[in-house]
C-alpha positions in Angstrom: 8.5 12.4 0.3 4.9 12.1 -0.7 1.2 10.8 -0.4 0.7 8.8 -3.5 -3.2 8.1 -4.5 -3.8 5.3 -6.7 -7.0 6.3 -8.8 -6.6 3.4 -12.1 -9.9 1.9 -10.6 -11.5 5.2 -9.4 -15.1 4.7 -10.4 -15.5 6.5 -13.9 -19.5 6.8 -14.6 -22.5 8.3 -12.4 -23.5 10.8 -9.9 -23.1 11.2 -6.5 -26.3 11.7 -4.7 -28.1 14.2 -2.6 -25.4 16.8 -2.9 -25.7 18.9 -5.9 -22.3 20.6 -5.4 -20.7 16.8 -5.4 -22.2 16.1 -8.8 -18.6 16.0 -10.6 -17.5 13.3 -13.5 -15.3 10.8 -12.8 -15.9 9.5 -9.8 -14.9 12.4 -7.8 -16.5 14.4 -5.6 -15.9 17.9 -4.0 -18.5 18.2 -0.8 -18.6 20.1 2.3 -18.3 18.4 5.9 -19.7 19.7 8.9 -17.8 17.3 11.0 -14.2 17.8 9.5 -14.8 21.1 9.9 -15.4 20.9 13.7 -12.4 19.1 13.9 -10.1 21.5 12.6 -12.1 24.0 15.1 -11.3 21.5 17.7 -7.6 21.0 16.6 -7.6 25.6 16.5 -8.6 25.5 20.0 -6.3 22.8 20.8 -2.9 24.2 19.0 -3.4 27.9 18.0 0.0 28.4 17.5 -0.5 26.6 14.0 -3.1 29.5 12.7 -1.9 32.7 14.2 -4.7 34.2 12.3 -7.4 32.9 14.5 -6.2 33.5 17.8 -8.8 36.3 18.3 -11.4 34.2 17.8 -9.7 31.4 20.2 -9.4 33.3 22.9 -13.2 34.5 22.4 -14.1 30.7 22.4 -12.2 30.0 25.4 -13.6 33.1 27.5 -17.0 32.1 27.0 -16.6 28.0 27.1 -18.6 26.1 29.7 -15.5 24.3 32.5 -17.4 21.5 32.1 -17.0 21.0 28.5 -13.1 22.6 28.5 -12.7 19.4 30.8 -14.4 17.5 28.1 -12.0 18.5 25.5 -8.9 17.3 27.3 -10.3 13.6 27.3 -9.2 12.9 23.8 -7.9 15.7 22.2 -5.3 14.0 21.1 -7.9 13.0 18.0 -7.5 16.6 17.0 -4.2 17.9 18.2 -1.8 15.5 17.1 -3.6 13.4 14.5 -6.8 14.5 12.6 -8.5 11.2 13.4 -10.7 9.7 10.6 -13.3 9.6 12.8 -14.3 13.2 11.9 -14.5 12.1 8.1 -17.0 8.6 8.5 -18.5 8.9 5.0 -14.8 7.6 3.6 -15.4 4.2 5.7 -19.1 3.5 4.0 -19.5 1.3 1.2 -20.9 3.1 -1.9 -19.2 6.3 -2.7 -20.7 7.8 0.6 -20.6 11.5 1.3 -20.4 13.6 4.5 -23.4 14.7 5.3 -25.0 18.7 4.6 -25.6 18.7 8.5 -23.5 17.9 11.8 -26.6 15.8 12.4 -26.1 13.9 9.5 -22.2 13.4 9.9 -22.8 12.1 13.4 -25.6 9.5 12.0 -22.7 8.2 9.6 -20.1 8.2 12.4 -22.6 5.5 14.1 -22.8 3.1 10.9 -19.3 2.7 11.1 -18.4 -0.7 12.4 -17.1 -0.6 16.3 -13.7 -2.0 14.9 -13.8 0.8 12.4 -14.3 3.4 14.6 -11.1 1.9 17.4 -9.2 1.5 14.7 -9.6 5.2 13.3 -9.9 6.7 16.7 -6.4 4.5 18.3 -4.7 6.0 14.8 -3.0 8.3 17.4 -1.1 5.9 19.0 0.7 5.5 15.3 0.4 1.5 16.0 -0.7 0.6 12.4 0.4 1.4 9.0 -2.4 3.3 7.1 -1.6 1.1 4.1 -2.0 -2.5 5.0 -5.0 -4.1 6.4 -5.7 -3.6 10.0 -5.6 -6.1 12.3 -8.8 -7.1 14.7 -7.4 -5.2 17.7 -10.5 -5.6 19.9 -10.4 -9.3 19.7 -6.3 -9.8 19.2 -4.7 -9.3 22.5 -1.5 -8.4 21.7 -2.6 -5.8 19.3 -4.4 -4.3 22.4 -1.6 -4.7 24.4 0.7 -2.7 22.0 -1.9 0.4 21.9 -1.8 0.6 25.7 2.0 0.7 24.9 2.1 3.4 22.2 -0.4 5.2 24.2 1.6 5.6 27.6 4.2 7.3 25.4 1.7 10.2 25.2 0.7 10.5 28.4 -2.1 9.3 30.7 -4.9 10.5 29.4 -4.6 8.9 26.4 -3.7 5.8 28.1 -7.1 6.2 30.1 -9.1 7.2 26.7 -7.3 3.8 24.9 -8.3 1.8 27.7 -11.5 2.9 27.7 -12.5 2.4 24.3 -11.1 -0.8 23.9 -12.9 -2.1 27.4 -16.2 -0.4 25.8 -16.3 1.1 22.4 -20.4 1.9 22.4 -19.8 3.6 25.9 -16.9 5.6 23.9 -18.9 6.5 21.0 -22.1 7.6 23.0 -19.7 9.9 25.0 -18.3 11.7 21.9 -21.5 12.1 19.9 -22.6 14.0 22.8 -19.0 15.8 23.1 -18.9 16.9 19.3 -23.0 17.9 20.1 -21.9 20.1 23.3 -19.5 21.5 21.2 -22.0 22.7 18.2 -24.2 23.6 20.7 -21.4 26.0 22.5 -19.7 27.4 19.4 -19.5 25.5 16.4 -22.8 26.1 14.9 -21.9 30.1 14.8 -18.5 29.5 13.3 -20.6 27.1 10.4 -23.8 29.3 9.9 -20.6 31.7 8.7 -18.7 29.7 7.1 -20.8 27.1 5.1 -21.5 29.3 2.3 -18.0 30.3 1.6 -17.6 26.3 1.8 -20.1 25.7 -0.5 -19.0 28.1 -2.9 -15.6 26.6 -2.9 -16.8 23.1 -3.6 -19.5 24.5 -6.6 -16.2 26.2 -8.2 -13.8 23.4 -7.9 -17.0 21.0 -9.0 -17.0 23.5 -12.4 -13.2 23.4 -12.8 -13.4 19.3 -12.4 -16.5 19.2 -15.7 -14.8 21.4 -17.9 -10.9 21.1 -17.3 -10.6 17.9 -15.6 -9.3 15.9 -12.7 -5.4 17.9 -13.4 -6.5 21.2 -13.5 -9.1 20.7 -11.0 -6.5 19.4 -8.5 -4.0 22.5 -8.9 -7.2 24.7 -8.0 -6.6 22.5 -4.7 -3.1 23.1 -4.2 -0.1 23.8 -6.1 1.4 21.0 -4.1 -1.4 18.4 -5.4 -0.5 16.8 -8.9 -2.0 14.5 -11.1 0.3 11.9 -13.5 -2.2 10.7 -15.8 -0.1 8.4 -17.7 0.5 6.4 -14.3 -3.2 6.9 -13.2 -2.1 8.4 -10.0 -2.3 11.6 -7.6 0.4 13.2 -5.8 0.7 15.0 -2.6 3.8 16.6 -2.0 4.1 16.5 1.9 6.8 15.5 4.7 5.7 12.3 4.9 5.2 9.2 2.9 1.9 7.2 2.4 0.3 5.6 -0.1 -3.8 4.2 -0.9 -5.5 3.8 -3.9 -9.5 4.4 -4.4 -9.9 0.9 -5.8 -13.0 0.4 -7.4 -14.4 3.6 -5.5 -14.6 7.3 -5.5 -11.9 10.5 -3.9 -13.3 12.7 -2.1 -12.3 16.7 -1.7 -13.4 18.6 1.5 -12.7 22.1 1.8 -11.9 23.7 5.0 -12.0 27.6 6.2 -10.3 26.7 9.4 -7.7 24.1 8.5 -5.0 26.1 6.8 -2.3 25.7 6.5 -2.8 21.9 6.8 -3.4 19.9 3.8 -4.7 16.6 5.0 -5.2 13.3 3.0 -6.9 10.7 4.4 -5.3 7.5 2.8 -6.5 4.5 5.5 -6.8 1.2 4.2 -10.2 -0.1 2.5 -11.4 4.1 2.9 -11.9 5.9 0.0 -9.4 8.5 -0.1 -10.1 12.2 0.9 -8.1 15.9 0.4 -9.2 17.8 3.2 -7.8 21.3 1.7 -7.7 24.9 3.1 -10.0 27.2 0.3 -8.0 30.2 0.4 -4.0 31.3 0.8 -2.5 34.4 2.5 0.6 33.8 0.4 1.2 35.7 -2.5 3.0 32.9 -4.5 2.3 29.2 -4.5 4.4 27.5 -1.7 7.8 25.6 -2.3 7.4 21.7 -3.0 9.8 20.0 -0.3 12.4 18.8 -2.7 12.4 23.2 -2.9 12.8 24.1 0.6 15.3 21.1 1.1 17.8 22.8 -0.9 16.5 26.2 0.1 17.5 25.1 3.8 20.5 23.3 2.8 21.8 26.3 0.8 21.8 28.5 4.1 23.6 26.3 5.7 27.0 27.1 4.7 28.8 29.7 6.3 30.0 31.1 3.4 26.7 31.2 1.7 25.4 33.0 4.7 27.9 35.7 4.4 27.5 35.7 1.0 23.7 36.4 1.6 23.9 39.1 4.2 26.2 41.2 1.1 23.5 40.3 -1.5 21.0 41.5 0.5 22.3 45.0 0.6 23.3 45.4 -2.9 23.7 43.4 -6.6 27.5 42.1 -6.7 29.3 40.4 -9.7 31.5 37.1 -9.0 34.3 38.9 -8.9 33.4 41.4 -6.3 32.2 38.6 -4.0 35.4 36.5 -4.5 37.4 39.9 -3.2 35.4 40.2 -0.5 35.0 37.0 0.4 38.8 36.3 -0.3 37.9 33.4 -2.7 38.6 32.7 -6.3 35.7 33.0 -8.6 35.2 29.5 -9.5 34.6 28.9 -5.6 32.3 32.0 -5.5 30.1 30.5 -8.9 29.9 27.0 -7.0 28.1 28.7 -4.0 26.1 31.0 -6.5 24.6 28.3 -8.1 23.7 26.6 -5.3 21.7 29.5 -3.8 20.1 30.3 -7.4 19.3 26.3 -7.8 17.4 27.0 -4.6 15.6 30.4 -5.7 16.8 32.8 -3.0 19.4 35.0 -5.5 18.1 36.5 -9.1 20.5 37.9 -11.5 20.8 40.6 -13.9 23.1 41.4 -17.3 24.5 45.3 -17.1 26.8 45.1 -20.2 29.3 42.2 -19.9 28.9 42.2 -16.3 26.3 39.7 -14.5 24.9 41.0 -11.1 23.8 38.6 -8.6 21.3 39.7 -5.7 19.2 38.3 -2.9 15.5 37.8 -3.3 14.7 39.0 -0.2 10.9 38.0 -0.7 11.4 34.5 -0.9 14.1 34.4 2.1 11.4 36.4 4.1 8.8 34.2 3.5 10.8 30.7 4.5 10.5 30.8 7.7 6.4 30.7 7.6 7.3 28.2 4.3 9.0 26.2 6.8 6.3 26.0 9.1 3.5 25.1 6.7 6.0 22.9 5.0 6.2 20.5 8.1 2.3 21.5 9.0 1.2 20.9 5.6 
C-alpha cells in the first residue's frame, strides 16, 4: 500500500519565483505555507489525541477562545479533522507552478482564484465521493453528483449535511464565510503560533532546498522521510502509507511543505489536474526511522501467535538458545526455529554467537516503541 507520484514530465528547467527558499532545480520546490499550517492547527484543536505533545498548548487555545468562534469551528471541521481538505493548500490548483504564499494574506488571495467548482470539489473531498485520481465530475451543475454528496455526507452527521448543502446552494456565500473563519482564527491564535514557528519553517525548507542542489531529488526526499523514496529508473516517487493513491505532476512542478504542527501525519496531496504536494512534519521524536508498512505488517502478524507471544514474554527476561525454548515450550526445535524466524524477519528478536551456542533475545526497544509505530503508522 502506497501513494505513487508520477514525476517523468515534472518540469526540469527554471526558477520558481518570489520565494527564495523555493529556488530548487528540477522543478521542485520546498516552500512554507501559512495556510497548511493553520490547518494542522485547526485539525490539533480538533483531534489532540493525535499529538499528545501539544495538548498544553490546546487546552491554552481552548481556555482563551472566543464562544463565538468555538461555534464557528464546528461548522466544518470536518475539513480538518477527518480529511485535510486541499482547500488549505490552493497554490497546487493554479496554473503555473504556483506557490503558497509567505503570508496568510497571500494564501487566502490564492484560495479566491480557485474556480468555485475547484473549491466544492476540494472542500466536498470529505464526503470521499470521488476518486482523487480521475477527473472530477461538474458536481454543481450534475444533479445526481449533488445528490450523492448529500448522501455521503448524512453518513457523517448533520452538520456536514448542512455545510454540503450549503455550499453547493451557494459556494461564494461558503467561501466569504471561511475567509473570514480562517481570519478570526489568525486573529485569535494563529498568528502567535506562526510568528514562532515560521523561522524554524523557513529553515527547514532553505536546508532541504540545499540538500535538493547538491544531492538531488533521492537524497533530498529521504531528508523528508525515511518512508518517502524516489525510483529513478521508473521516474517516480513513493510514499509508503496505509492507503493507495496515485497522480503524476504532468508537465508541472511537486511541491514540499513543511509543518511544525502536523506530525506525525505525512500528507500527500495527489488530486487530479493539482500539482502534487508532501506536506511533511520537520522534525521526529523517534530515535530510529519508523517501520515501512510491509514492516509492521509482519511485526503485528508475528505477535499474533500464541506461541510467539509466550515465546516473547521468555525472551524478554533473558537470551535463550532453540533448544531451551523448545523445553520450555514443550516443542521440538524445528518448530521453535520456524517461530524464531518469523519474529527476527519482523525485527523484534536479535541474536548473539557464545561458542557453538546461538542466543536469541527480545529487542525490547523496538517492541516498546510499536505501539506509538502503530499509531503513526495508520496516522501517517
Amino acid at each position: 500500500m502506497s501513494v505513487r507520484i508520477d514525476i517523468s514530465g515534472l518540469r526540469r528547467e527554471g526558477r520558481h519565483p518570489a520565494r527564495p527558499e523555493s529556488a530548487a532545480r528540477g522543478g521542485v520546490a520546498v516552500v512554507t505555507s501559512p495556510l497548511a499550517e493553520l490547518c494542522m492547527a485547526l485539525h490539533v484543536l480538533a483531534e489532540p489525541g493525535h499529538h499528545p505533545g501539544l495538548q498544553a498548548w490546546v487546552a491554552g487555545v481552548t481556555a482563551r477562545l472566543d464562544p463565538c468562534l468555538a461555534d464557528s469551528m464546528g461548522e466544518a471541521d470536518f475539513l480538518w479533522r477527518t480529511t485535510f481538505s486541499d482547500v488549505f493548500v490552493p497554490a497546487a490548483g493554479l496554473p503555473g507552478g504556483t506557490l503558497p504564499g509567505a503570508t496568510l494574506a497571500e494564501d487566502l488571495d490564492l484560495l479566491d482564484r480557485l474556480s468555485d467548482e475547484q473549491f466544492v470539489d476540494a472542500a466536498l473531498e470529505f464526503t470521499c465521493a470521488l476518486p482523487y485520481d480521475t477527473r472530477p465530475a461538474r458536481v454543481l451543475a450534475d444533479p445526481a453528483m449533488r445528490e450523492r454528496a448529500l448522501e455521503l455526507a448524512a453518513a457523517r452527521g448533520p452538520q456536514p449535511v448542512r455545510f454540503t448543502r450549503r455550499l453547493l446552494e451557494d459556494p461564494p456565500h461558503v467561501r466569504v464565510w471561511l475567509r473570514r473563519f480562517l481570519e478570526d482564527c489568525d486573529e485569535a491564535f494563529f498568528a502567535d503560533v506562526w510568528s514562532r514557528m515560521r523561522h524554524q519553517l523557513t529553515a527547514d525548507a532553505r536546508h532541504k532546498t540545499d540538500i535538493l542542489r547538491r544531492k538531488g531529488l533521492a537524497e533530498a526526499l529521504t531528508a523528508v522521510s525515511p518512508v518517502v523514496t524516489l525510483d529513478e529508473d521508473e521516474q517516480r516517487i513513493t510514499v509508503d502509507k496505509l492507503n493507495e493513491g496515485r497522480t503524476s505532476t504532468a508537465d508541472g512542478s511537486l511541491l514540499l511543505i513543511p509543518t511544525s504542527l502536523g506530525r506525525p501525519h505525512l500528507m500527500v496531496l495527489h488530486r487530479y489536474g493539482w500539482q502534487p504536494v508532501l506536506h511533511y512534519p520537520v522534525s521526529s521524536p523517534a530515535p530510529a526511522a519508523p517501520p515501512s508498512v510491509e514492516q509492521l505488517t509482519l511485526r503485528m502478524t508475528a505477535l499474533s501467535h500464541p506461541v510467539r507471544m509466550r515465546m516473547c514474554r521468555h525472551l524478554a527476561r533473558s537470551a535463550f538458545t532453540t533448544g531451551e525454548l523448545a523445553k520450555v515450550e514443550g516443542m521440538s526445535a524445528p518448530e521453535i526455529s520456524r517461530h524464531l524466524a518469523l519474529l527476527k524477519k519482523a525485527g523484534l528478536i536479535t541474536t548473539r554467537r557464545r561458542g557453538r551456542y546461538v542466543l536469541h533475545q527480545l529487542d525490547v526497544t523496538v517492541v516498546a516503541r510499536l505501539g506509538g509505530d502503530f499509531l503513526e503508522g495508520v496516522l501517517r
